[in-house]
C-alpha positions in Angstrom: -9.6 -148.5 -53.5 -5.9 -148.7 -54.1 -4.7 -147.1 -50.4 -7.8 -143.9 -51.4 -9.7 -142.7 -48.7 -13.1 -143.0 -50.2 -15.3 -141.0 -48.2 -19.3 -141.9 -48.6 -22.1 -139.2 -47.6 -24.7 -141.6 -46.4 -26.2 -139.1 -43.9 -29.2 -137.4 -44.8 -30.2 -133.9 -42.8 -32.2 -132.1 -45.2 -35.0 -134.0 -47.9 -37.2 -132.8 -50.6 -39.3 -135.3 -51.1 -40.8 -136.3 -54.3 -43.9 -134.9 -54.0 -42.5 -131.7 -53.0 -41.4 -128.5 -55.3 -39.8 -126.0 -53.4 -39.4 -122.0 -55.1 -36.6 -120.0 -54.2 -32.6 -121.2 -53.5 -31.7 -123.6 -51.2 -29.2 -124.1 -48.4 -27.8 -126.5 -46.6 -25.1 -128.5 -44.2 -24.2 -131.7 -44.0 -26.2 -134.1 -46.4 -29.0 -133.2 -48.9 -30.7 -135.8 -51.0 -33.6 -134.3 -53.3 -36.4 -136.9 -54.8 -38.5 -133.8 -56.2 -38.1 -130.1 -57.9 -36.1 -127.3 -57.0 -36.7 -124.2 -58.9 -34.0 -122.3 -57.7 -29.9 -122.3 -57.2 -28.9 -125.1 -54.2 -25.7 -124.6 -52.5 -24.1 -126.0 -49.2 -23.4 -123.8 -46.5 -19.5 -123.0 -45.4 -19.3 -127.1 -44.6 -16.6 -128.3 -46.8 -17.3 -132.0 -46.5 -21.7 -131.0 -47.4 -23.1 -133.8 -50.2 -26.1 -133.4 -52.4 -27.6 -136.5 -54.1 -30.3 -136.2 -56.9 -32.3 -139.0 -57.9 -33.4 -140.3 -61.1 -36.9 -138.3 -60.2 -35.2 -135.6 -58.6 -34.5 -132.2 -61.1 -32.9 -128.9 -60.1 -33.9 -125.9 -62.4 -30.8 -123.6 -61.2 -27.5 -124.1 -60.3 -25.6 -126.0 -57.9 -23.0 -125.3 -56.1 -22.0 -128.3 -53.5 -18.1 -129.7 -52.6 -19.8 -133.3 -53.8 -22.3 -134.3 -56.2 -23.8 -137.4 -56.5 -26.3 -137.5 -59.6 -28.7 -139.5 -61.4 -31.5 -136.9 -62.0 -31.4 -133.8 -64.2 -30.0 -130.5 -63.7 -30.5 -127.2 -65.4 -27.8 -124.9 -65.2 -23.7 -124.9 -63.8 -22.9 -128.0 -61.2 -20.0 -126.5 -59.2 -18.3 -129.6 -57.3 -14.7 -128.6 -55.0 -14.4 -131.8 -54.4 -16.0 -134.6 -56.5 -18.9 -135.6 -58.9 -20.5 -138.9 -59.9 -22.8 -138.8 -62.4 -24.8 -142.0 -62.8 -26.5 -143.8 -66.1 -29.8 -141.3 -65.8 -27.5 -138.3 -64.9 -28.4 -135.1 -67.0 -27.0 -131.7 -67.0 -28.1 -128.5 -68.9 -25.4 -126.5 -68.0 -21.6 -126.6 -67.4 -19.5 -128.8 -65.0 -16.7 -127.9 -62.8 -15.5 -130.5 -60.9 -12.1 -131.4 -59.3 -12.8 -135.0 -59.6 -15.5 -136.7 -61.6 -17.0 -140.3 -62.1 -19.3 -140.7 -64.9 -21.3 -143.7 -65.8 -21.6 -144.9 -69.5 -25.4 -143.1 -70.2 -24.7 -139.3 -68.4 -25.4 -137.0 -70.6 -24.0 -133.5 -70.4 -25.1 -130.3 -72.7 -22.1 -128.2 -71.9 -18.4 -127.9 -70.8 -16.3 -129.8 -68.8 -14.1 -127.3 -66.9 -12.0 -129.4 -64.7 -10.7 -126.8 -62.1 -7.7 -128.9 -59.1 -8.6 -128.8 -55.4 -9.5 -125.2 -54.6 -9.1 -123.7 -57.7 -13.0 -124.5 -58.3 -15.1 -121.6 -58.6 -17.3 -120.4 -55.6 -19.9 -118.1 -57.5 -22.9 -118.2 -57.3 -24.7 -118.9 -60.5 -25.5 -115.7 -60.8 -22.4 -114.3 -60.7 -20.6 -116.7 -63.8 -20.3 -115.1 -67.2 -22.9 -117.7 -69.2 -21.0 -119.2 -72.1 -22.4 -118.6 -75.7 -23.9 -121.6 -77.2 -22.1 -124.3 -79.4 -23.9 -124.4 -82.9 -23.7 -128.2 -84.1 -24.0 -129.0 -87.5 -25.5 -132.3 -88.6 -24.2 -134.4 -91.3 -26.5 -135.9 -94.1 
């Protein structure tokens, strides 16, 4: 839209299907679309152009760390995006969000920071590896 390459991930070379909970980190190339549980960190291999989508049933307990993001499911812990994120109206992340670009649709809900980092200034640690930031106390207001 306005003379910008959009660039769609539409192929799908690795699925976890929604019956399926897999227990450990998972990585990938190309295009990953998960429907069920990951308990563990999901990154993309040394591919700069690798996708992940997450459905609405789909939730990653772990961090992420993919060039784009496309989510409408839940994750728990950092979402590291290079390139892009789209969070969609079921979209919920427990855990920071560094992005480059991002698209969020009214309804996302996010329980941490925004860190928006330009084109390769993005992070590439692993989860493990980021310092975890100390919680925000909110007060409520009777």
């Amino acid at each position: 839209m306005f003379g910008r390459k959009q660039r769609r991930h539409s192929v799908v070379d690795t699925l976890v299907g929604s019956n399926t909970q897999v227990n450990g980190d998972l990585i990938f190339t190309g295009g990953c679309h998960v429907d069920g549980t990951v308990k563990g960190n999901v990154s993309a291999g040394k591919d700069s152009h690798s996708a992940l989508s997450i459905s609405e049933d789909g939730t990653i307990e772990g961090g992420v760390t993919v060039p784009y993001v496309v989510l409408n499911g839940i994750v728990r812990g950092d979402v590291v995006a290079s390139q892009r994120v789209e969070l969609g109206p079921t979209a919920r992340v427990i855990g920071n969000v560094y992005y480059n670009l991002i698209e969020m649709a009214i309804g996302a809900e996010i329980n941490g920071k925004l860190v928006h980092q330009p084109e390769g200034k993005v992070p590439l640690l692993e989860p493990s590896e980021r310092k975890p930031e100390s919680p925000v106390k909110m007060a409520s207001v009777t």
